[in-house]
C-alpha positions in Angstrom: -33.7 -29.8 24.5 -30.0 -29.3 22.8 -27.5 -29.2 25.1 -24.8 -27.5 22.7 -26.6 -24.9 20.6 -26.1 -25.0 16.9 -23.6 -23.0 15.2 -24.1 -21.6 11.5 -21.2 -21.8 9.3 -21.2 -17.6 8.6 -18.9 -17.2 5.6 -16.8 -13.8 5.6 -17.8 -11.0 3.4 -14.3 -11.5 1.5 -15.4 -9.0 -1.6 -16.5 -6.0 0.9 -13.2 -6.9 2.7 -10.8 -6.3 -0.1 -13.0 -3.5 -1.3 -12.5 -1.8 1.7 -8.6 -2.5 2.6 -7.7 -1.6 -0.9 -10.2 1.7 -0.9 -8.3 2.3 2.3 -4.9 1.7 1.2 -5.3 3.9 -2.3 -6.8 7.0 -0.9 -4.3 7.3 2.0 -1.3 6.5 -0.5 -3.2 9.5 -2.8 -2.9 11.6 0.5 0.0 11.4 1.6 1.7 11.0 -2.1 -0.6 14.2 -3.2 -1.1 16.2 0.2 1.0 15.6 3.2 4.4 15.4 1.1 4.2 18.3 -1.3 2.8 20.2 1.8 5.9 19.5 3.8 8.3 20.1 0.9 6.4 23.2 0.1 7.2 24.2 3.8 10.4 24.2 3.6 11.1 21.1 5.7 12.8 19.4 3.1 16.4 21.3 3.7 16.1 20.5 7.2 18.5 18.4 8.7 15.6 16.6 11.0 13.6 15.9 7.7 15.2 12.4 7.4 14.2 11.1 10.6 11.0 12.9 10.5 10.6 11.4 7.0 11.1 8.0 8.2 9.0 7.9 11.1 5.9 8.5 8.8 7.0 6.2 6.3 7.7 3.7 8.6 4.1 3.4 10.4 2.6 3.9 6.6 4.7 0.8 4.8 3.1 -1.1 7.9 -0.2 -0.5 7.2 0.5 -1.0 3.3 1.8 -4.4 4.4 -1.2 -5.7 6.6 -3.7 -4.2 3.3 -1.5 -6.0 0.5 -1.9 -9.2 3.0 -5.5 -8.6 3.2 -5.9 -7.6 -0.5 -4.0 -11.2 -1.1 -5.6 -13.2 1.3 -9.3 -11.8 0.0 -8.2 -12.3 -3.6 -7.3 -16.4 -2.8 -10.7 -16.6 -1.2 -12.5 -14.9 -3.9 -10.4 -17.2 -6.5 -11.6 -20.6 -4.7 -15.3 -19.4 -3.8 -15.3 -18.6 -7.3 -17.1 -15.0 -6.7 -14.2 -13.7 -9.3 -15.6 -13.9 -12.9 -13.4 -16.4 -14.6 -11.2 -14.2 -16.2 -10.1 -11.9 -13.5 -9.2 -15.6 -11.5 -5.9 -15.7 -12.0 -5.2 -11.5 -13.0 -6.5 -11.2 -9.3 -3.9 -13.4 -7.7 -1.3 -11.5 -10.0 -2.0 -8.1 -9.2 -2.7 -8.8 -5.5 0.9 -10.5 -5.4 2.3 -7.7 -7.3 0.7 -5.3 -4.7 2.2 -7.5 -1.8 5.4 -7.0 -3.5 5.7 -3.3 -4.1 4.7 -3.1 -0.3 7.8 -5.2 0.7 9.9 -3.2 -1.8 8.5 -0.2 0.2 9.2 -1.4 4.0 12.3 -3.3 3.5 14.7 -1.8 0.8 13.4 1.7 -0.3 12.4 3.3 2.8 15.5 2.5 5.1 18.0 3.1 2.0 16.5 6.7 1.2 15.8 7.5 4.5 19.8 6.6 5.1 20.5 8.7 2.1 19.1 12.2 3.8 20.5 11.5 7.3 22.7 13.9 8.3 25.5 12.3 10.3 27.8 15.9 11.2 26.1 18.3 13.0 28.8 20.7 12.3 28.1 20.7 8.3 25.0 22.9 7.1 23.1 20.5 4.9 23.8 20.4 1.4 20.2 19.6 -0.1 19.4 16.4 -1.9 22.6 14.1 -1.3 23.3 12.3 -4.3 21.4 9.0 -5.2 18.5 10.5 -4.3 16.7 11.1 -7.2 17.0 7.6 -9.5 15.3 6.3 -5.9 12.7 8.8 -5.9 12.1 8.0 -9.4 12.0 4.5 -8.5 9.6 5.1 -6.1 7.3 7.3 -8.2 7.3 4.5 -10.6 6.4 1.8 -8.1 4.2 4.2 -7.0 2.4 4.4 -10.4 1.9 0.9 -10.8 0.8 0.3 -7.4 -2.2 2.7 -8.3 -2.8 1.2 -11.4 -3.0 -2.3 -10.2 -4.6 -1.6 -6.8 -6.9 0.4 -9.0 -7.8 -2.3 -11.4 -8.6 -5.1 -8.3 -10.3 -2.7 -7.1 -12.5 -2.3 -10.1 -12.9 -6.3 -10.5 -14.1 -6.1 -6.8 -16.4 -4.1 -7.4 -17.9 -5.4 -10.3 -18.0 -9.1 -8.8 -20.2 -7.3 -5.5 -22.4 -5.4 -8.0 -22.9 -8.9 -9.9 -23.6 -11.1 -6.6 -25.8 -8.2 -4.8 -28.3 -8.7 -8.1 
C-alpha cells in the first residue's frame, strides 16, 4: 500500500487559454469600441458635464481586464514558445505581438485613460460645458490608432492559436 498517493504532472491547456483570454479580450474591446460608446455618444451623454467621470469609471475597470488578458496572452505565448506547440515561425512573431499587446494595454491604463479622462473634467460648475476641450481629438486619434493595431495583432495571435490547436487536436 502507498502511503502518499501519486500525483500526475497535468500540463495546462496553454493554447485553449490564450485562445480564450484573447477571444475574450477582442470581442469586448469590439463591444464597447462598436456598441456601448457610439450608443452613449449617440445619447447625448457626451455634452454632459458627468460624462468624464462616468467615462472613466468604465474605462478604468475595462484597461484592468485588458491588463490581466495581455498578461495571460504573454504568459501563454512564452509557454507555447518553450513547449514548442508554436510552429517555428510564429515562435518569435508570438512573443512580439503578445508584448506589443501587453504594451498598448499599459499605454491604455496608465497614460491615455487618466490624461483624456483629465481632459473632459469639468472643474467649474458655474460654466456650461463647452464640448470637446481642446487636445482631445490628436488623443482620440491616438487611441483609434492603438486601437487598430491592437485588433490587428490580437487578431493575428489569435489566428496562430488557433491554427497550432487545430494542428495538435489532429
Amino acid at each position: 500500500m502507498q502511503a502518499v498517493p501519486s500525483v500526475e504532472s497535468k500540463q495546462l491547456p496553454w493554447q485553449t487559454i490564450v485562445l480564450f483570454a484573447l477571444g475574450f479580450w477582442l470581442s469586448s474591446s469590439l463591444i464597447l469600441d462598436l456598441v456601448i460608446m457610439p450608443g452613449l455618444y449617440g445619447a447625448g451623454m457626451m455634452t454632459s458635464a458627468g460624462f468624464a467621470a462616468a467615462g472613466y469609471s468604465i474605462f478604468w475597470i475595462f484597461n484592468r481586464v485588458e491588463l490581466l488578458c495581455a498578461a495571460v496572452a504573454l504568459t501563454g505565448s512564452l509557454v507555447l514558445w518553450s513547449t514548442t506547440h508554436l510552429s517555428s515561425r510564429h515562435r518569435n512573431g508570438s512573443i512580439i505581438l503578445s508584448t506589443l499587446l501587453l504594451t498598448i494595454a499599459l499605454i491604455y491604463t496608465y497614460i491615455l485613460t487618466p490624461q483624456m479622462s483629465a481632459l473632459g473634467l469639468q472643474l467649474n460648475l458655474f460654466e456650461p460645458g463647452v464640448g470637446m476641450p481642446e487636445g482631445m481629438l490628436p488623443m482620440q486619434a491616438g487611441y483609434w490608432g492603438l486601437e487598430t493595431l491592437k485588433l490587428a495583432a490580437g487578431g493575428i495571435l489569435l489566428s496562430w492559436c488557433y491554427q497550432s490547436q487545430t494542428r495538435s487536436l489532429n
